[in-house]
Residue frames as qw, qx, qy, qz and C-alpha x, y, z in Angstrom:
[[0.000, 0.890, 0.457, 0.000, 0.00, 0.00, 0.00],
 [0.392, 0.222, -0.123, 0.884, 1.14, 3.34, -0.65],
 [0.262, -0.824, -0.470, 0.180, 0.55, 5.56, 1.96],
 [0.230, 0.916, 0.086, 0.318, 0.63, 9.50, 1.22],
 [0.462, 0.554, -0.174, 0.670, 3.12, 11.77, 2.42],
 [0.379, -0.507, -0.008, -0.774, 1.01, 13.65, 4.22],
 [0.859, -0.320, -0.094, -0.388, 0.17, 11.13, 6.48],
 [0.861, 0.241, -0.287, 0.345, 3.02, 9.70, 6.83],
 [0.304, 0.473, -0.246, 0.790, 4.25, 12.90, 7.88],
 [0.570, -0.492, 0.074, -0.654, 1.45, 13.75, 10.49],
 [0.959, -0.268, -0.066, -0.064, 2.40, 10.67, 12.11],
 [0.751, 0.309, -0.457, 0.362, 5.75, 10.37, 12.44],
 [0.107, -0.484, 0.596, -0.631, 6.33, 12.59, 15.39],
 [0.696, -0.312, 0.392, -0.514, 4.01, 10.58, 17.73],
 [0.962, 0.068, -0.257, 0.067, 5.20, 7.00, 16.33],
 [0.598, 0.429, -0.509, 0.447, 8.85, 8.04, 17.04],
 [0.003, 0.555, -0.493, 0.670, 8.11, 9.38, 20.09],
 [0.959, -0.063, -0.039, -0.272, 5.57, 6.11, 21.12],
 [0.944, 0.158, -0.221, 0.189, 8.45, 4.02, 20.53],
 [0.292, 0.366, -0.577, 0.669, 10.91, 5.86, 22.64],
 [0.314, -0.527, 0.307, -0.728, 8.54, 5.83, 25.30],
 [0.971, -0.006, -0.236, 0.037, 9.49, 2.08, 25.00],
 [0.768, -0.545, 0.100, 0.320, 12.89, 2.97, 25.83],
 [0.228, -0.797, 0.376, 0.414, 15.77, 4.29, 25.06],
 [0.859, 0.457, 0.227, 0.050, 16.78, 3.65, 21.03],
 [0.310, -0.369, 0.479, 0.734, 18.83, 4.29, 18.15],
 [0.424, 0.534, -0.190, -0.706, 17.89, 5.31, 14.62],
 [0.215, 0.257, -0.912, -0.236, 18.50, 2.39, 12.72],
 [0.017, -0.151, -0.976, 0.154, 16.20, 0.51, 15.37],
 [0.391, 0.483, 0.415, -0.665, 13.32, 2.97, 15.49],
 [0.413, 0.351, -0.632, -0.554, 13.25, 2.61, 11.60],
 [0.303, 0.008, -0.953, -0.010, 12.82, -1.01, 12.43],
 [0.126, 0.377, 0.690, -0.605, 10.24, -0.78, 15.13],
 [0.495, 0.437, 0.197, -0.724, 7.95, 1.19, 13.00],
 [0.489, 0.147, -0.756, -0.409, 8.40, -1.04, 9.64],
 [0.078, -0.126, -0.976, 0.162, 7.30, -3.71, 12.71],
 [0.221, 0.406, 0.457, -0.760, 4.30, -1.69, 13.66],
 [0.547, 0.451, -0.103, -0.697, 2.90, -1.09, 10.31],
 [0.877, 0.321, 0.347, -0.090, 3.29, -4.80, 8.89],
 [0.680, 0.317, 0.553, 0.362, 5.77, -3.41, 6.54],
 [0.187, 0.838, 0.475, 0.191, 3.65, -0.72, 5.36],
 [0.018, 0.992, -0.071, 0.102, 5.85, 2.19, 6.40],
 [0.780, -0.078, 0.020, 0.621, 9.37, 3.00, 5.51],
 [0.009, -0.982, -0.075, 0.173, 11.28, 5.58, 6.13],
 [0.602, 0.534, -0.167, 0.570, 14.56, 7.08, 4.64],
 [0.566, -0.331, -0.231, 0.719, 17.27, 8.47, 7.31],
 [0.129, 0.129, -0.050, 0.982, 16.65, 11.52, 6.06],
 [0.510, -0.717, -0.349, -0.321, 12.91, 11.55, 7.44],
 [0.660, -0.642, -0.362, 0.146, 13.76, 10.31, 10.76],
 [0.637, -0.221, -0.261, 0.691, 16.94, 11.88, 11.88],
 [0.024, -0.405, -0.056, -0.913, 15.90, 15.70, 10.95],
 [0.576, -0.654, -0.280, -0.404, 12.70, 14.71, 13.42],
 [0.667, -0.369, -0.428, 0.485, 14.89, 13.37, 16.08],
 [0.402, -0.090, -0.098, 0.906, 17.16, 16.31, 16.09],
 [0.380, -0.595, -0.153, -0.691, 13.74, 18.51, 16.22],
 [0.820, -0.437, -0.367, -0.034, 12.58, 16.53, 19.02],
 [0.623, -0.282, -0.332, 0.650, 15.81, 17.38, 20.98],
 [0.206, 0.232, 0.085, 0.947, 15.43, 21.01, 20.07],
 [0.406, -0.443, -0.359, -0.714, 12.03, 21.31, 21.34],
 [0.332, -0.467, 0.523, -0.631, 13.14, 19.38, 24.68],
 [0.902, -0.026, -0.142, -0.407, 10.97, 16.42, 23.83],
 [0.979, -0.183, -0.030, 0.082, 14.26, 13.68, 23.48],
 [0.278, -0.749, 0.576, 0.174, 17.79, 13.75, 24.70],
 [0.809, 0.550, -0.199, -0.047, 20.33, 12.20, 23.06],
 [0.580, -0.657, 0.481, 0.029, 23.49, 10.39, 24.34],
 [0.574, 0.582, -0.548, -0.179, 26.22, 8.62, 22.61],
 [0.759, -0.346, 0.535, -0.136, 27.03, 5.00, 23.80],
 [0.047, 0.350, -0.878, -0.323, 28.33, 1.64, 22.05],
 [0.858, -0.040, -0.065, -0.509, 26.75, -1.02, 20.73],
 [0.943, -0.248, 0.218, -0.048, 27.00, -4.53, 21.25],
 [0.780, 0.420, -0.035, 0.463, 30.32, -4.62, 18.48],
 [0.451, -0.480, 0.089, 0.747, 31.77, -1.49, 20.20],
 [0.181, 0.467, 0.325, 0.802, 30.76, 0.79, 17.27],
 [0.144, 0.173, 0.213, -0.951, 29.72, 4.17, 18.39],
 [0.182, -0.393, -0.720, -0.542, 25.75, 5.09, 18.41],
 [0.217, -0.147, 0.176, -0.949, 24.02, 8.05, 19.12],
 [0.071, -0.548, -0.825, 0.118, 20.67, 6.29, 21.58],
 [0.168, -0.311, -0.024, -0.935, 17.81, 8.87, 22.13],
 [0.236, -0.329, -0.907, -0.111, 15.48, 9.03, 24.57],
 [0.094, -0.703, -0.495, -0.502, 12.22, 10.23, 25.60],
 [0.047, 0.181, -0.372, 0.909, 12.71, 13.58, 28.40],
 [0.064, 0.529, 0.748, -0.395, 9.40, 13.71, 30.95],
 [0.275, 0.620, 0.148, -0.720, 8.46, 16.74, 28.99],
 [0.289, 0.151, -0.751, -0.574, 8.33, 14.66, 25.85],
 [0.044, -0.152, -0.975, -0.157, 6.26, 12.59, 27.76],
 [0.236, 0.581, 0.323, -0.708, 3.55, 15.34, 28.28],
 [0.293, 0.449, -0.438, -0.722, 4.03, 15.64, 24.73],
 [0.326, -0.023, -0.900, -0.287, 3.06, 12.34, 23.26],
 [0.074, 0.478, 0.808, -0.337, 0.18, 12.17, 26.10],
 [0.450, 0.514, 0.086, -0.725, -1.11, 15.65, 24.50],
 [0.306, 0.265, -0.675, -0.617, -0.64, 14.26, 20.83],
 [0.075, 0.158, 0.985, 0.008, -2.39, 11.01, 21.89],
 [0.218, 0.472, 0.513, -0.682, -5.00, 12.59, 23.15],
 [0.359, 0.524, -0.246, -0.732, -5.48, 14.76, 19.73],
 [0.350, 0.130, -0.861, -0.346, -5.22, 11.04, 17.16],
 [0.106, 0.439, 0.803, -0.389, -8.09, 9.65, 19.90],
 [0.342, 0.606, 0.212, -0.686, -10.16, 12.82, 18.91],
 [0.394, 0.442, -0.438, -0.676, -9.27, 12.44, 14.87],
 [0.001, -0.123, -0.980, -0.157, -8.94, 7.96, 15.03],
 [0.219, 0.375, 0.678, -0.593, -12.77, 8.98, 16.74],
 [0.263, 0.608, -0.115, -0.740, -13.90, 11.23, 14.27],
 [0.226, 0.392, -0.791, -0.413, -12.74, 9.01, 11.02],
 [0.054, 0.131, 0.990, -0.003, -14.24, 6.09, 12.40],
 [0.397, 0.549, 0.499, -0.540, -17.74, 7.49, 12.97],
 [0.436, 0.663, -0.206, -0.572, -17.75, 9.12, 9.66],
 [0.187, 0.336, -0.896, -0.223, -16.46, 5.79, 8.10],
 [0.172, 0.229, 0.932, -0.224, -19.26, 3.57, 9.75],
 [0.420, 0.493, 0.572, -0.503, -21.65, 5.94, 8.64],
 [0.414, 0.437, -0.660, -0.449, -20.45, 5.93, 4.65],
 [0.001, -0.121, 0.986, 0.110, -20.47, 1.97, 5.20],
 [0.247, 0.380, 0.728, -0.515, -23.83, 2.22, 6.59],
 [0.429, 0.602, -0.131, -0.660, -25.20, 4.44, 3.56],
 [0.372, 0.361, -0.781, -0.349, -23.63, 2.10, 0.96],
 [0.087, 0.125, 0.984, -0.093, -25.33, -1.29, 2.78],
 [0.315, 0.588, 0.630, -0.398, -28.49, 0.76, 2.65],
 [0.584, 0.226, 0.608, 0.488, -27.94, 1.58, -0.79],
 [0.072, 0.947, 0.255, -0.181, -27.92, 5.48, -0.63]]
């Protein structure tokens, strides 16, 4: 499925920032985490995610720290700051109000079309 830009885009902050409020990541793995989440269905290019991260620290949301990984290569982790998590509880909130919204309006199209209007 191809899914728009737009959408894509309107979502990314709150996936990335969902999935750090798993723990502490890395880029490479949040890339991975969300291809798991969507089935597939969303990839991103390094140049999506890492310009959002490096908002996200600018805005206070996630810190960033440099550690090793399991080989001893260097790798910048990021995780989510308590005032990110204020953030991702407003944002939920706001995709509750629109997931709401969509669905009603989506049951009642389905509803029109079974009743052949």
């Amino acid at each position: 499925m191809d899914i728009g830009k737009d959408l894509v885009a309107a979502s990314a902050t709150p996936l990335v920032m969902a999935i750090l409020s798993e723990g502490s990541s890395y880029g490479y793995a949040i890339n991975k985490r969300v291809g798991e989440l969507s089935g597939g269905e969303i990839q991103w290019m390094d140049g999506m995610l890492y310009p959002l991260l490096h908002r996200l620290e600018r805005n206070g949301y996630v810190e960033a720290t440099w550690g090793k990984s399991e080989t001893g290569r260097r790798r910048k982790y990021y995780r989510l700051t308590d005032q990110g998590r204020e953030e991702l509880a407003h944002q939920q909130r706001q995709w509750q109000v629109v997931d709401s919204a969509l669905r009603g309006i989506w049951c009642t199209s389905i509803n029109l079309v079974l009743q052949g209007n």
